[in-house]
N, C-alpha and C positions, 0 to 999 in steps of 0.2 A: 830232098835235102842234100842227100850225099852226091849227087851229081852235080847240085847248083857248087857244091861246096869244092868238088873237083876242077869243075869249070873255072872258078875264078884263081883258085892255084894256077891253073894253067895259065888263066890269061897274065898272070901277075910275072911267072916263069918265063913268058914267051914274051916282055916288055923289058923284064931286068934278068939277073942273072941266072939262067937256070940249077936249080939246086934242085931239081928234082921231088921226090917225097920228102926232102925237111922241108920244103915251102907249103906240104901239103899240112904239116904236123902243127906249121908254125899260124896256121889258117885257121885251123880248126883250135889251139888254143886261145886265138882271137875272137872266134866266133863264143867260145864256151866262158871267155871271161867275166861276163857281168856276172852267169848263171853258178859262177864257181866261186864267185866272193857274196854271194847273196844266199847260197847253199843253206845255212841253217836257216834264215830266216823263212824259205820256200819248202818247210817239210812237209811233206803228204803232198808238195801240187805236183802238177804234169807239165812238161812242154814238151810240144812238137817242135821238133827240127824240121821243118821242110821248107822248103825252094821259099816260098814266103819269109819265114825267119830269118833264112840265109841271108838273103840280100834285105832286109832291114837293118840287120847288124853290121854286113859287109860290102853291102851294094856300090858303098861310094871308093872301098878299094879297088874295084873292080871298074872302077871307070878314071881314076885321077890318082898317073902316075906318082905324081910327087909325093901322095897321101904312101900310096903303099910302099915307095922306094922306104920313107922314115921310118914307117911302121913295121913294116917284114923289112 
């Protein structure tokens, strides 16, 4: 998960402006959005972050500039 998660920083750094680790900070609060406004409602469950989750939630950043230029 932490590798898909760096991976796509990178690719998004290496299409637009390199900001280095705030595009990684700024990735990873993307990623955690849903899971962070839905918090009380998800008490006691679990979720896996990995490579799967990542690009569920972030997949299409990581392929379609114009998406990530608006977004990050």
């Amino acid at each position: 998960g932490i590798r898909r998660l760096a991976e796509i920083a990178f690719q998004v750094n290496e299409r637009q402006e390199n900001i280095g680790a705030r595009r990684l900070h700024t990735v990873l609060e993307r990623l955690l959005e849903d899971l962070s406004f839905d918090a009380a409602d998800r008490s006691g469950q679990q979720v896996k972050v990995d490579a799967d989750f990542v690009d569920r939630q972030l997949g299409e950043l990581a392929v379609d500039e114009d998406l990530a230029r608006y977004i990050l």
